[in-house]
N, CA, C and O atoms as a CHARMM CRD file, in Angstrom:
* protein
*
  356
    1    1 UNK  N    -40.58100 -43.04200 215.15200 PROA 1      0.00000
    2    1 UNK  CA   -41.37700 -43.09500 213.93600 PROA 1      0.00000
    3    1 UNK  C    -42.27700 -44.32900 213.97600 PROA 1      0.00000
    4    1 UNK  O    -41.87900 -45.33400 214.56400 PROA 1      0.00000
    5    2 UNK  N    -43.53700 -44.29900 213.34500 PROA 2      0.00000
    6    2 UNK  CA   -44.41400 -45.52700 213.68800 PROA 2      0.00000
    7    2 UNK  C    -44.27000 -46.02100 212.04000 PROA 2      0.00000
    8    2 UNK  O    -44.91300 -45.49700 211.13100 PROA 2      0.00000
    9    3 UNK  N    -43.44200 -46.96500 211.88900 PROA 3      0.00000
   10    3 UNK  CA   -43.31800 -48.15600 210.75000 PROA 3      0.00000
   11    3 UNK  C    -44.71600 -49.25200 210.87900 PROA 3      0.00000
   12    3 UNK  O    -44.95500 -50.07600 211.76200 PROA 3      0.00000
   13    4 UNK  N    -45.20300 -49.03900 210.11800 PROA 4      0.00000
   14    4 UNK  CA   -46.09800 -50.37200 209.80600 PROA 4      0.00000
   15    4 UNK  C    -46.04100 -51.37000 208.79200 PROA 4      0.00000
   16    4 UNK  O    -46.02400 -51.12900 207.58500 PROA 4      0.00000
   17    5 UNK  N    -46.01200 -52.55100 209.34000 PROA 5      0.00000
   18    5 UNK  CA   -45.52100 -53.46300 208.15500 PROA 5      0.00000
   19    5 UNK  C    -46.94400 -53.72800 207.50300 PROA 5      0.00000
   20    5 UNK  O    -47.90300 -54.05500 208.20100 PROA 5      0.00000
   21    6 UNK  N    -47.03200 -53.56600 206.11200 PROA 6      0.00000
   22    6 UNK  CA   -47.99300 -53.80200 205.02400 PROA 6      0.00000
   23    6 UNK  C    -47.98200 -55.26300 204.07200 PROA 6      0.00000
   24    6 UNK  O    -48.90300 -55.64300 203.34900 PROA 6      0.00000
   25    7 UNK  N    -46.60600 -55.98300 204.31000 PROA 7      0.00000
   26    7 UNK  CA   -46.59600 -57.04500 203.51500 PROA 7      0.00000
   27    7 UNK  C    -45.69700 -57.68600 203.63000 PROA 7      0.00000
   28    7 UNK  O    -44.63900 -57.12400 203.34400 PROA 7      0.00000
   29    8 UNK  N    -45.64000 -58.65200 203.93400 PROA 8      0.00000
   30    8 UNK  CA   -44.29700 -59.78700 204.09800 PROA 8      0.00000
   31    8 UNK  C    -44.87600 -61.26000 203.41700 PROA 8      0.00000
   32    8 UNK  O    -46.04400 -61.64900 203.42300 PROA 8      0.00000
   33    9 UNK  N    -43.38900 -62.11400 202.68900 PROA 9      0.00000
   34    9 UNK  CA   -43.55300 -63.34500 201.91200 PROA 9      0.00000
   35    9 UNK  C    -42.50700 -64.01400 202.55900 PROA 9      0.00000
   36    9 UNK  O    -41.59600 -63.33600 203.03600 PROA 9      0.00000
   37   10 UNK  N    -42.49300 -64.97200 202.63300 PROA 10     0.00000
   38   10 UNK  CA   -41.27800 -66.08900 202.83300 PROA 10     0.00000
   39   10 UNK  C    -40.79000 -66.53800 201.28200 PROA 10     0.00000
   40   10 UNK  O    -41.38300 -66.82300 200.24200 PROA 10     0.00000
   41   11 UNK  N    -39.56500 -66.45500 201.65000 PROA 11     0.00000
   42   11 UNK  CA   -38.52400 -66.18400 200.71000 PROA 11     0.00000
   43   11 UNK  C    -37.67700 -67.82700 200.72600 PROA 11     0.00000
   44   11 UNK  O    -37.91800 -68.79600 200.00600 PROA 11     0.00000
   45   12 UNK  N    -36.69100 -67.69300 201.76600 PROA 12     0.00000
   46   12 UNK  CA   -36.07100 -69.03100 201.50800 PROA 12     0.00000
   47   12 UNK  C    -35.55800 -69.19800 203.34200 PROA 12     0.00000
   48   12 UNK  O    -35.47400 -68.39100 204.26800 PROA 12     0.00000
   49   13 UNK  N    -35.41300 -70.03800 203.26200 PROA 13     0.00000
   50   13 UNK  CA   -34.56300 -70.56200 204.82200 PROA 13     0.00000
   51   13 UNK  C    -35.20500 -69.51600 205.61700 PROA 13     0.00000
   52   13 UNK  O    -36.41900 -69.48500 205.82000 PROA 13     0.00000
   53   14 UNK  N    -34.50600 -68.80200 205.98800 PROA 14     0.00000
   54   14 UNK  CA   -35.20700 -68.15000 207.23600 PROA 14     0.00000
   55   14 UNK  C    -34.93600 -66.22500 206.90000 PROA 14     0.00000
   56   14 UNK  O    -34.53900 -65.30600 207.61700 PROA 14     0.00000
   57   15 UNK  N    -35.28600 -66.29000 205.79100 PROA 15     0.00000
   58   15 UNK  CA   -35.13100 -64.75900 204.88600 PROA 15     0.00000
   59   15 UNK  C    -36.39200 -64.65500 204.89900 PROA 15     0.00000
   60   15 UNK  O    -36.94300 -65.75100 204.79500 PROA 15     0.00000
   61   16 UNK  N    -37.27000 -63.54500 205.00700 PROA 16     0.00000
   62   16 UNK  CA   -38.58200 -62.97300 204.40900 PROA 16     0.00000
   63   16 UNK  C    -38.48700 -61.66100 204.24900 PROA 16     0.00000
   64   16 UNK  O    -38.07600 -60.80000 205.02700 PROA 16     0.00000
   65   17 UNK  N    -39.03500 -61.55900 202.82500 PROA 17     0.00000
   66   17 UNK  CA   -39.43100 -59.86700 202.28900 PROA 17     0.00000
   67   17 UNK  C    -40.68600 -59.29400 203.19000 PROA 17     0.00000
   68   17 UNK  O    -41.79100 -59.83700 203.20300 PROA 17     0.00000
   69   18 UNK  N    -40.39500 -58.28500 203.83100 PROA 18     0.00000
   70   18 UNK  CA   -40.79000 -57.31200 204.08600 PROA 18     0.00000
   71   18 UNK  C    -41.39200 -56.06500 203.37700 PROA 18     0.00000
   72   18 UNK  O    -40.83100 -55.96300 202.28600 PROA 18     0.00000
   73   19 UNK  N    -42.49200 -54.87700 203.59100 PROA 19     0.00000
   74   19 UNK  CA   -42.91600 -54.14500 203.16600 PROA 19     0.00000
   75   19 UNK  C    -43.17800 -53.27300 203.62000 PROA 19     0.00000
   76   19 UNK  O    -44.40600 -53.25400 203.53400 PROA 19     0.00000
   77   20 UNK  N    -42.83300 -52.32800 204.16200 PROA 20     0.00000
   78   20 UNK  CA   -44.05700 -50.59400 205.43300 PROA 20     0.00000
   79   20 UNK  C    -43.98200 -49.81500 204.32300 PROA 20     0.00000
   80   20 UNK  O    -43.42200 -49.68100 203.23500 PROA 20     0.00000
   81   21 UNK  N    -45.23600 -49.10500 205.48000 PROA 21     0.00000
   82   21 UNK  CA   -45.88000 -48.35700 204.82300 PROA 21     0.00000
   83   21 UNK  C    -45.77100 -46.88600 204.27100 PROA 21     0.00000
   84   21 UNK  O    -46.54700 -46.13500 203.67900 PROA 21     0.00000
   85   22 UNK  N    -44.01200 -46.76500 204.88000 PROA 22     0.00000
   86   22 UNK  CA   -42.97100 -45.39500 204.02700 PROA 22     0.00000
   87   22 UNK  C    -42.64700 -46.30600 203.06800 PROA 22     0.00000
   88   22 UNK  O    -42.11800 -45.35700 202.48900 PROA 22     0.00000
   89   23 UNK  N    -42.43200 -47.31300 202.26900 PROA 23     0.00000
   90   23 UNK  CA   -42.22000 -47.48200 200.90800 PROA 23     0.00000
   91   23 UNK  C    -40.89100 -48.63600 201.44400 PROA 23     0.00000
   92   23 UNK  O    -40.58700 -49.49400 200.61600 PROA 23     0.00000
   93   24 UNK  N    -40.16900 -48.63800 202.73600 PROA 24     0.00000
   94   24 UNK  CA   -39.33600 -49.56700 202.80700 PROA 24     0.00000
   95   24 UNK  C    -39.53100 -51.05100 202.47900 PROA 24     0.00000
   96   24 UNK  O    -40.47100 -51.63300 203.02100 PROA 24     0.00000
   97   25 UNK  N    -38.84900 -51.61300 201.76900 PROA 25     0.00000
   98   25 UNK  CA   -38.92200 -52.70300 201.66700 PROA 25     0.00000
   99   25 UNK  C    -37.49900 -53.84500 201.51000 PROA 25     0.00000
  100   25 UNK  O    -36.40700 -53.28600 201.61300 PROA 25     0.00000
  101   26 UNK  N    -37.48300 -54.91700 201.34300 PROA 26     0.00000
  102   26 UNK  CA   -36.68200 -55.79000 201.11200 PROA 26     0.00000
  103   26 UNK  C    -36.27700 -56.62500 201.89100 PROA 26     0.00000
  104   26 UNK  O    -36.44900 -56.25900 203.05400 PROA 26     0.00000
  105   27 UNK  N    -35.54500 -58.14400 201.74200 PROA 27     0.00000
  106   27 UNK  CA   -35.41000 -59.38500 202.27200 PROA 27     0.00000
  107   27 UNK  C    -34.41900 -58.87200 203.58400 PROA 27     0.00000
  108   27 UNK  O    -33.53200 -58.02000 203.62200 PROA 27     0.00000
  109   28 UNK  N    -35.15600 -60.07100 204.97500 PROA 28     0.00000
  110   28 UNK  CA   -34.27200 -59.53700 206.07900 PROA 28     0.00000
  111   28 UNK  C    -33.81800 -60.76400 206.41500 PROA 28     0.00000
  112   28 UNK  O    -34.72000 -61.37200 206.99100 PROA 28     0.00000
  113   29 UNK  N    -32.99600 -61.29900 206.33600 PROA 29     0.00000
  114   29 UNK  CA   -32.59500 -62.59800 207.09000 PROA 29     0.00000
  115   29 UNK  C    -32.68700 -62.94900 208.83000 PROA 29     0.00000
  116   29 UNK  O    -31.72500 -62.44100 209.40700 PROA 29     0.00000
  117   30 UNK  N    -33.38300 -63.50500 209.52300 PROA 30     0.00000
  118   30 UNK  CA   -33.41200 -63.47500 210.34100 PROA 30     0.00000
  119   30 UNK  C    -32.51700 -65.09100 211.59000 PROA 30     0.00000
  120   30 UNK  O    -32.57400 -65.24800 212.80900 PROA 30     0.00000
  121   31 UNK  N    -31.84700 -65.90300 210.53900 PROA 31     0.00000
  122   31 UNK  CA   -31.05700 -66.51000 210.71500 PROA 31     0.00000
  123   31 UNK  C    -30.55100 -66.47600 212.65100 PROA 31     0.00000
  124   31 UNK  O    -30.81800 -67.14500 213.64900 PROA 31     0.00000
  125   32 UNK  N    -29.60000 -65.11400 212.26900 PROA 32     0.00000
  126   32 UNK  CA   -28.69200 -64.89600 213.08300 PROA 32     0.00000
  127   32 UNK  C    -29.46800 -63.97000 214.75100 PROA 32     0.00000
  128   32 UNK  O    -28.83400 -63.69800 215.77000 PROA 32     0.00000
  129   33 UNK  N    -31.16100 -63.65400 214.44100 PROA 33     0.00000
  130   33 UNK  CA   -31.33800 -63.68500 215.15300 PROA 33     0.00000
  131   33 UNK  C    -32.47500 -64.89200 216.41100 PROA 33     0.00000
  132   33 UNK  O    -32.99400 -64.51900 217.46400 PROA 33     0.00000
  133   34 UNK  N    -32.53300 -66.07300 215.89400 PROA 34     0.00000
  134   34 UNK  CA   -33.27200 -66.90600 216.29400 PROA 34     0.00000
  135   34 UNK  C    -32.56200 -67.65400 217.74600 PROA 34     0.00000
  136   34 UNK  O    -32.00200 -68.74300 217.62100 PROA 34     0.00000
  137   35 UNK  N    -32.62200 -67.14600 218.75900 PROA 35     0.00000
  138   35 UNK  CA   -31.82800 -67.51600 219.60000 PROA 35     0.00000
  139   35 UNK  C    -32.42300 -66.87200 220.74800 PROA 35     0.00000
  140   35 UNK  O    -32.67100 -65.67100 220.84900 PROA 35     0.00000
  141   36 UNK  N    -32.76800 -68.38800 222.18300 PROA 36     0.00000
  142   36 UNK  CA   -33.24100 -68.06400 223.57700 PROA 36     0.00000
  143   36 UNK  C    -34.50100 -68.87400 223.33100 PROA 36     0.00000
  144   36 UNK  O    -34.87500 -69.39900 222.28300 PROA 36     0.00000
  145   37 UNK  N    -34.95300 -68.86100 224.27700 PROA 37     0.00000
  146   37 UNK  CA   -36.42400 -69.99400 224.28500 PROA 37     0.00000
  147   37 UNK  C    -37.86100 -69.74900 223.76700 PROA 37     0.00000
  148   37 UNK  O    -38.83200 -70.49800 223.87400 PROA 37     0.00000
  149   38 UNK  N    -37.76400 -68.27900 223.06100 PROA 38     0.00000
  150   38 UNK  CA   -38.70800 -67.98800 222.11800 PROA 38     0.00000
  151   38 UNK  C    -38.40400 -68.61900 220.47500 PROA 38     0.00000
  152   38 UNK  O    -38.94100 -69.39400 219.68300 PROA 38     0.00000
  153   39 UNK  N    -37.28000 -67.80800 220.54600 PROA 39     0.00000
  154   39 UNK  CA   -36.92300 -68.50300 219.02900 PROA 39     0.00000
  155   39 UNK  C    -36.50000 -69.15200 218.59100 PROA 39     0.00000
  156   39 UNK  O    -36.53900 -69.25300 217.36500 PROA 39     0.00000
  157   40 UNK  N    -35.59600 -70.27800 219.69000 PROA 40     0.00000
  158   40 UNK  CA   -35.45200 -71.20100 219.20800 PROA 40     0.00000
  159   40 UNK  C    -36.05900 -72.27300 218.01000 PROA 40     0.00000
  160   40 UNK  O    -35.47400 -72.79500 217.06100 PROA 40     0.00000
  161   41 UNK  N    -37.58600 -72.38100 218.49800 PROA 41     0.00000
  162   41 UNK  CA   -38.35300 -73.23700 217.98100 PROA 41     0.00000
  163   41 UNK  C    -38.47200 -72.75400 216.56300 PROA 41     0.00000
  164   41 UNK  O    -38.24200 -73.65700 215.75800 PROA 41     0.00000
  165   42 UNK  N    -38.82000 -71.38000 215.92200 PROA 42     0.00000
  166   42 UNK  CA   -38.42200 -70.87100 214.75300 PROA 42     0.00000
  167   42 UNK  C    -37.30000 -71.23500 213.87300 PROA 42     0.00000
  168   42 UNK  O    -37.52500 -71.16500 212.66500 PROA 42     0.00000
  169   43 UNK  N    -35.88200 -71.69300 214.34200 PROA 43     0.00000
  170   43 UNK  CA   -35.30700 -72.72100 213.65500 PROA 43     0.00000
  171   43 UNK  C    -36.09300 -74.01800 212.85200 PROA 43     0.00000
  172   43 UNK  O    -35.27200 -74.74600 212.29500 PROA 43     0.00000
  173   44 UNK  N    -37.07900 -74.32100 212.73300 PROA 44     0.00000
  174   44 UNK  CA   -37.75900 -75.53800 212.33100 PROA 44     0.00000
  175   44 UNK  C    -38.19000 -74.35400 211.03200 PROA 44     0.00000
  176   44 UNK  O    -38.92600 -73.37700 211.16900 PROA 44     0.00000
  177   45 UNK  N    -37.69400 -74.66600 210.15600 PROA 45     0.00000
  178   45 UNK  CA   -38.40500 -73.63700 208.86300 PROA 45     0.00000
  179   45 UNK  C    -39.78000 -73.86200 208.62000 PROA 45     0.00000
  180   45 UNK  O    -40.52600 -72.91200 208.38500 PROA 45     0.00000
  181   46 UNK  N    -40.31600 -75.40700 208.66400 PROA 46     0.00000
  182   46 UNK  CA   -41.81000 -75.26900 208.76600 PROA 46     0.00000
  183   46 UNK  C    -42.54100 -74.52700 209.44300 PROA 46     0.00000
  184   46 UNK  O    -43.63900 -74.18800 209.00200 PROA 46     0.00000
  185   47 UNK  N    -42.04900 -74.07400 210.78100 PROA 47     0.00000
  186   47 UNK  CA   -43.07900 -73.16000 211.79000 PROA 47     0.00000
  187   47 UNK  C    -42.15000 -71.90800 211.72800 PROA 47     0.00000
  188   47 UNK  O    -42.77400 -71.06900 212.37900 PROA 47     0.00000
  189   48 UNK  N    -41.15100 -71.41200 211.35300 PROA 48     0.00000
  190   48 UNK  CA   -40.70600 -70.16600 210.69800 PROA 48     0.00000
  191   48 UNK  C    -41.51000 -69.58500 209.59600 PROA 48     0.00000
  192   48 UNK  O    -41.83300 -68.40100 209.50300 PROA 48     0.00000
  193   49 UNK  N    -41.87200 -70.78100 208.56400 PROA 49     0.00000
  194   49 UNK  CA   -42.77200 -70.10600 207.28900 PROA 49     0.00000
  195   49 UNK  C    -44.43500 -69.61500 207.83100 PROA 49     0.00000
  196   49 UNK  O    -45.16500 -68.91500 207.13000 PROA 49     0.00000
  197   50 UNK  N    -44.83700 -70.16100 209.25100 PROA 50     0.00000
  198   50 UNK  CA   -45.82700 -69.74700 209.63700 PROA 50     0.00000
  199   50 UNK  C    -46.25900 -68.33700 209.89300 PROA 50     0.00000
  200   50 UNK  O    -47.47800 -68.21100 210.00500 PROA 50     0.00000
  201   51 UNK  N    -45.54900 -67.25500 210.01100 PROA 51     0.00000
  202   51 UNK  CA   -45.50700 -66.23900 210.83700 PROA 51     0.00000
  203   51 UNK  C    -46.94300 -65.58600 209.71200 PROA 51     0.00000
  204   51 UNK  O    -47.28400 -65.96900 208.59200 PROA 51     0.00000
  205   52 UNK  N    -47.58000 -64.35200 210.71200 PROA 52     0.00000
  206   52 UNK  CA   -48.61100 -63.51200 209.92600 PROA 52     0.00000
  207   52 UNK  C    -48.41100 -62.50300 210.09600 PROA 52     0.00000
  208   52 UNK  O    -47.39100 -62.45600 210.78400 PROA 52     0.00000
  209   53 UNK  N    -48.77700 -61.51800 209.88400 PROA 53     0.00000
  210   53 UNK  CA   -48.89300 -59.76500 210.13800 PROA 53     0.00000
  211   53 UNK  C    -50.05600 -59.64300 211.09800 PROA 53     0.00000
  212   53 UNK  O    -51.24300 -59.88900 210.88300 PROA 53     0.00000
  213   54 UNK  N    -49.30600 -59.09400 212.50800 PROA 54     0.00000
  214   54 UNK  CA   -50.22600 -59.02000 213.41900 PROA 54     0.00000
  215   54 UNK  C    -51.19300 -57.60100 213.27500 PROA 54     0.00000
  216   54 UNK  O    -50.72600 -56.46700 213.37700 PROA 54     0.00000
  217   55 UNK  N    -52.57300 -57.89700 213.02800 PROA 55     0.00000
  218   55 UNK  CA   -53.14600 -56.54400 212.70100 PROA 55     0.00000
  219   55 UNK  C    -53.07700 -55.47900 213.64400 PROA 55     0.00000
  220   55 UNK  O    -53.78200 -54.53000 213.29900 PROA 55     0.00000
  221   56 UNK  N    -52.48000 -55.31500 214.69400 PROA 56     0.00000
  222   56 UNK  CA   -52.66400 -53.98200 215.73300 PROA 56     0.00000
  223   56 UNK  C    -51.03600 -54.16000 215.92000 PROA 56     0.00000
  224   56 UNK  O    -50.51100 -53.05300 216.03800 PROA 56     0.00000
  225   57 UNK  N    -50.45800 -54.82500 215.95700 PROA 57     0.00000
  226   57 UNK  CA   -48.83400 -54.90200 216.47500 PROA 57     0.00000
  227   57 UNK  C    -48.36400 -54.25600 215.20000 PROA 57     0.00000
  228   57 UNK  O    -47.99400 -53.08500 215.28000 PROA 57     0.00000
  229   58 UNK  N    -48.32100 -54.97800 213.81600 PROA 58     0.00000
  230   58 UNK  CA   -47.98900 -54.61400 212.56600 PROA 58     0.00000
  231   58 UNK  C    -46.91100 -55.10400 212.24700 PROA 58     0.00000
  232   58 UNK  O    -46.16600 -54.60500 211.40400 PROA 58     0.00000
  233   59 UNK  N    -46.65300 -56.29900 212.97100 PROA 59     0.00000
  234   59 UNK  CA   -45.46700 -57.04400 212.60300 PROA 59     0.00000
  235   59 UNK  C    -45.28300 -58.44300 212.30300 PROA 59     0.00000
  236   59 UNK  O    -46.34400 -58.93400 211.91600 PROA 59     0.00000
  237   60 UNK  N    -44.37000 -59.23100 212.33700 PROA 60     0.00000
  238   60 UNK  CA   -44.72700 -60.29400 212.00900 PROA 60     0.00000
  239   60 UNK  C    -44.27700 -61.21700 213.34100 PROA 60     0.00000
  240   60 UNK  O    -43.15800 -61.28200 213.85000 PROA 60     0.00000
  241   61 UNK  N    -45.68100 -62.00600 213.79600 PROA 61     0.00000
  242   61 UNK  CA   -45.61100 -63.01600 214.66800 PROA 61     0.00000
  243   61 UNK  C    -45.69200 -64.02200 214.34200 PROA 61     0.00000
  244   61 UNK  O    -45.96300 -64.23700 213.16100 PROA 61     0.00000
  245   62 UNK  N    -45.53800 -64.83400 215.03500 PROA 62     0.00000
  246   62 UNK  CA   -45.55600 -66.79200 215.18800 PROA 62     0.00000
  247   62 UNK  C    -46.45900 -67.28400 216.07600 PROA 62     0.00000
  248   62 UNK  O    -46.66200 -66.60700 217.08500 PROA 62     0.00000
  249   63 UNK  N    -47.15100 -68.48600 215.91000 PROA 63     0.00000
  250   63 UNK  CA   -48.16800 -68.88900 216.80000 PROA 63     0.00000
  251   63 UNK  C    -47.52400 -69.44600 218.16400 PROA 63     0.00000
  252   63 UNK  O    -48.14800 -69.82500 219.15500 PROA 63     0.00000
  253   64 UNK  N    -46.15500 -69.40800 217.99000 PROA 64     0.00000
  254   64 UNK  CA   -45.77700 -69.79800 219.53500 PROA 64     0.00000
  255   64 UNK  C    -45.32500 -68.24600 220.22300 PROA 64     0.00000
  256   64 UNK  O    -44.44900 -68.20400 221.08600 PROA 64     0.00000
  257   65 UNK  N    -45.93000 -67.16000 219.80200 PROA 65     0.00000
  258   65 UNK  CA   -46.06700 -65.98100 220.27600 PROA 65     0.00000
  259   65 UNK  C    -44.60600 -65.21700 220.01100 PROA 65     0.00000
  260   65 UNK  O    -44.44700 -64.11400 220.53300 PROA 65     0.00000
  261   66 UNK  N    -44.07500 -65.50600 219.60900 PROA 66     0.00000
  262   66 UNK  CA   -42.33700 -64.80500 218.82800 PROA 66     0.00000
  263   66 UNK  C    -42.73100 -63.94000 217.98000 PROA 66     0.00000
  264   66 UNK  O    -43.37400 -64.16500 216.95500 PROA 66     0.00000
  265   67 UNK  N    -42.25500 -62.64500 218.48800 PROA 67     0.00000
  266   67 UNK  CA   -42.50200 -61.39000 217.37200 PROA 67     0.00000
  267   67 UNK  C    -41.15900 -60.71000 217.43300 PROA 67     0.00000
  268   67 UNK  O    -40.38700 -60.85100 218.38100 PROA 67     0.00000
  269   68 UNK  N    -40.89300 -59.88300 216.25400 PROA 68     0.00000
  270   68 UNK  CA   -39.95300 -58.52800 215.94700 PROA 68     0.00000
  271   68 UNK  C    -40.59200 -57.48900 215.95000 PROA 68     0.00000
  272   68 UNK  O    -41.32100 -57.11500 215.03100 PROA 68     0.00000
  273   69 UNK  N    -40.38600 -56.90200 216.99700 PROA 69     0.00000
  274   69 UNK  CA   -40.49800 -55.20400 216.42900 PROA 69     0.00000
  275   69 UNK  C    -40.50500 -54.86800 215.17300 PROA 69     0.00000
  276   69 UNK  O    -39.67200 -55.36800 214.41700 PROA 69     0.00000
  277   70 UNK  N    -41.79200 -53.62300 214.54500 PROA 70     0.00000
  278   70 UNK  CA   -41.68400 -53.77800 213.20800 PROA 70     0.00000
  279   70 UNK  C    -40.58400 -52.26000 212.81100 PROA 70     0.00000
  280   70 UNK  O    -40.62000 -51.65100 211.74200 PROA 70     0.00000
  281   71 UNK  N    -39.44900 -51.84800 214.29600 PROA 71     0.00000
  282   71 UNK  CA   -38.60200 -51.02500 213.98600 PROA 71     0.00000
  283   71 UNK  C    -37.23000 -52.22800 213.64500 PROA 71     0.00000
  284   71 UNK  O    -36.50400 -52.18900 212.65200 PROA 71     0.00000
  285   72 UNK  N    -37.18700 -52.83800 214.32300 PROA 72     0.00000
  286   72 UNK  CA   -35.93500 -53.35600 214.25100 PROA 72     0.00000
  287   72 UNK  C    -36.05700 -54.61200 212.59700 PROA 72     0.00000
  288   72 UNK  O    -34.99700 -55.02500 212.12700 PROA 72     0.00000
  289   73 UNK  N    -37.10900 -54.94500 212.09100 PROA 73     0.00000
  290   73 UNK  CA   -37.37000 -55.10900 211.01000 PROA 73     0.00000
  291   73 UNK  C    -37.07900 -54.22900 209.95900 PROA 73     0.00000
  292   73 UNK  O    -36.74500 -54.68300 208.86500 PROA 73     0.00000
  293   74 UNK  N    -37.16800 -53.01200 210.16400 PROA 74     0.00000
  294   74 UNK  CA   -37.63100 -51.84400 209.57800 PROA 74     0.00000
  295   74 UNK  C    -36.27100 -51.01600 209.14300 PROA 74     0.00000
  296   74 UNK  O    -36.22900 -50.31300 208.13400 PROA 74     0.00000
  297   75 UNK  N    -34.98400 -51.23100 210.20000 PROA 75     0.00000
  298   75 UNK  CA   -34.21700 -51.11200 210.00700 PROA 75     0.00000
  299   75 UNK  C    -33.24900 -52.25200 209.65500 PROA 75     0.00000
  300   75 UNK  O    -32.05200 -51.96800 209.63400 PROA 75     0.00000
  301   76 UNK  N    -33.60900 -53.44400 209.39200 PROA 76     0.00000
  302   76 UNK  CA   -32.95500 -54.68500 208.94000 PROA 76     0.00000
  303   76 UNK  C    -33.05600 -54.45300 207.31800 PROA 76     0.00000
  304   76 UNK  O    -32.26600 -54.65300 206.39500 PROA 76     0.00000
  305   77 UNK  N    -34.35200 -53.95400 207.39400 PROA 77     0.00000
  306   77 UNK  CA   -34.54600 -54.30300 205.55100 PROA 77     0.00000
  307   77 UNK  C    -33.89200 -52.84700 204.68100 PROA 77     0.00000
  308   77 UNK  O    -33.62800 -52.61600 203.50100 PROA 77     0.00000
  309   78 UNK  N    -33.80300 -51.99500 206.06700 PROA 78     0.00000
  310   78 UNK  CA   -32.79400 -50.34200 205.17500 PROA 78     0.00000
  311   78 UNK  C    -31.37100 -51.12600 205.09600 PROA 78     0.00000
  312   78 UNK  O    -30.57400 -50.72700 204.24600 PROA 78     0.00000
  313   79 UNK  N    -31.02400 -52.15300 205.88100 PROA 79     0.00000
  314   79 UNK  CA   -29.72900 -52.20100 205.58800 PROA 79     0.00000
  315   79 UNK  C    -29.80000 -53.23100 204.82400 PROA 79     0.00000
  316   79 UNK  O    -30.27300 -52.58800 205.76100 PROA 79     0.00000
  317   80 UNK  N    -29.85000 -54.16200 204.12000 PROA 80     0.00000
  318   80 UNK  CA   -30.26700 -54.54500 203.40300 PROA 80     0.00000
  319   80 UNK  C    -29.97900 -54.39600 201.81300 PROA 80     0.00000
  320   80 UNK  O    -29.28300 -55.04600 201.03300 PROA 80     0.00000
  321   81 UNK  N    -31.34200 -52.54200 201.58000 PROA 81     0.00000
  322   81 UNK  CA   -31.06600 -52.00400 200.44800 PROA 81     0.00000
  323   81 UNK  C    -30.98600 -50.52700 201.31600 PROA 81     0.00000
  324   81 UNK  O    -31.91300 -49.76100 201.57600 PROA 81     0.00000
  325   82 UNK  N    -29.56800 -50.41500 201.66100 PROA 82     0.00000
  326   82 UNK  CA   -29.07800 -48.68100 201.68900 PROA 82     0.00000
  327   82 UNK  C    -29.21700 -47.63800 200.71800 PROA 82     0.00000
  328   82 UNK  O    -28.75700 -46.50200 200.83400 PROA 82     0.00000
  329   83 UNK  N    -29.94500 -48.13200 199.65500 PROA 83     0.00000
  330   83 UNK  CA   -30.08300 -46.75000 198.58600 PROA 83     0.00000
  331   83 UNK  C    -31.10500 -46.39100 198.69400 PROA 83     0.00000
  332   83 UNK  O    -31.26100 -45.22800 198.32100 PROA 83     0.00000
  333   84 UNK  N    -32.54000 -47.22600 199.31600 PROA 84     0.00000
  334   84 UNK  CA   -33.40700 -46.75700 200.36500 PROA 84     0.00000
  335   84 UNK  C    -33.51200 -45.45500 200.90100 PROA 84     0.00000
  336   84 UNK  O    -34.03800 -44.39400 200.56500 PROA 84     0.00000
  337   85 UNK  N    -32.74400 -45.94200 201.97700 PROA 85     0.00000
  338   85 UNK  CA   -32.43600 -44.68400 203.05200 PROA 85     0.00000
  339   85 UNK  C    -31.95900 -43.71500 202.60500 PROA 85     0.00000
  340   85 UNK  O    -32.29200 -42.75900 203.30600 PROA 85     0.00000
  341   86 UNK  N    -31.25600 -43.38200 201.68600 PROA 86     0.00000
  342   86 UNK  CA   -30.79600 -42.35200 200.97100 PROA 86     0.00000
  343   86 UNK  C    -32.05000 -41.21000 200.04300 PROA 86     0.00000
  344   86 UNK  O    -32.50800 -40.06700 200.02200 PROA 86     0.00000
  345   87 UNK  N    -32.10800 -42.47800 199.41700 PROA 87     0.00000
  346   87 UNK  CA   -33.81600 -41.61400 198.57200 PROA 87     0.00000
  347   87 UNK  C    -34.75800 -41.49900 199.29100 PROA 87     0.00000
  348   87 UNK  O    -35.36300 -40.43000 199.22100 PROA 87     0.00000
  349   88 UNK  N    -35.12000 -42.27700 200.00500 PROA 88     0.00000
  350   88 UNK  CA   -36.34400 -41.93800 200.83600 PROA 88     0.00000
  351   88 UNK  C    -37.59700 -43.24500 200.34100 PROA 88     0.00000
  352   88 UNK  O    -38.61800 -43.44900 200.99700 PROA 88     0.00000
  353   89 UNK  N    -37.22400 -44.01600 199.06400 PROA 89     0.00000
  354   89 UNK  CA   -37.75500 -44.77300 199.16100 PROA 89     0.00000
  355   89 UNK  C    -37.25100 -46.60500 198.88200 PROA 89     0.00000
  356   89 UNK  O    -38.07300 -47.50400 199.05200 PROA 89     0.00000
């Protein structure tokens, strides 16, 4: 399925709300996945709060080139809010 992310905010520590463009939404913590010599540096919450919505990728990157898939996002934020996935939105 092609998920496109439409909107993301920084939230707190290393949580950001998410948005695609089937209607999924909600906060994904990404804490537990910042780990190896990309993401390390993303631990620094100042350059964590940096990230943008890459316009052709559709996800959210970092200027030291660290991205998520906007599936594995996509399914962070269904689990998240599971009543989502159930309704459909």
């Amino acid at each position: 399925m092609d998920y496109r992310l439409i909107d993301a905010k920084y939230v707190r520590d290393f949580v950001v709300w998410v948005k695609f463009s089937d209607g999924v939404e909600g906060e994904v913590d990404l804490r537990e996945e910042l780990s190896g010599p990309v993401f390390e540096p993303l631990r620094n919450v100042d350059l964590f709060k940096k990230f943008i919505i890459h316009p052709e990728l559709q996800t959210l990157v970092w200027e030291n080139d660290a991205d998520f898939s906007p599936e594995f996002l996509h399914d962070k934020a269904q689990q998240a809010h599971p009543a989502q996935r159930l309704s459909g939105h």
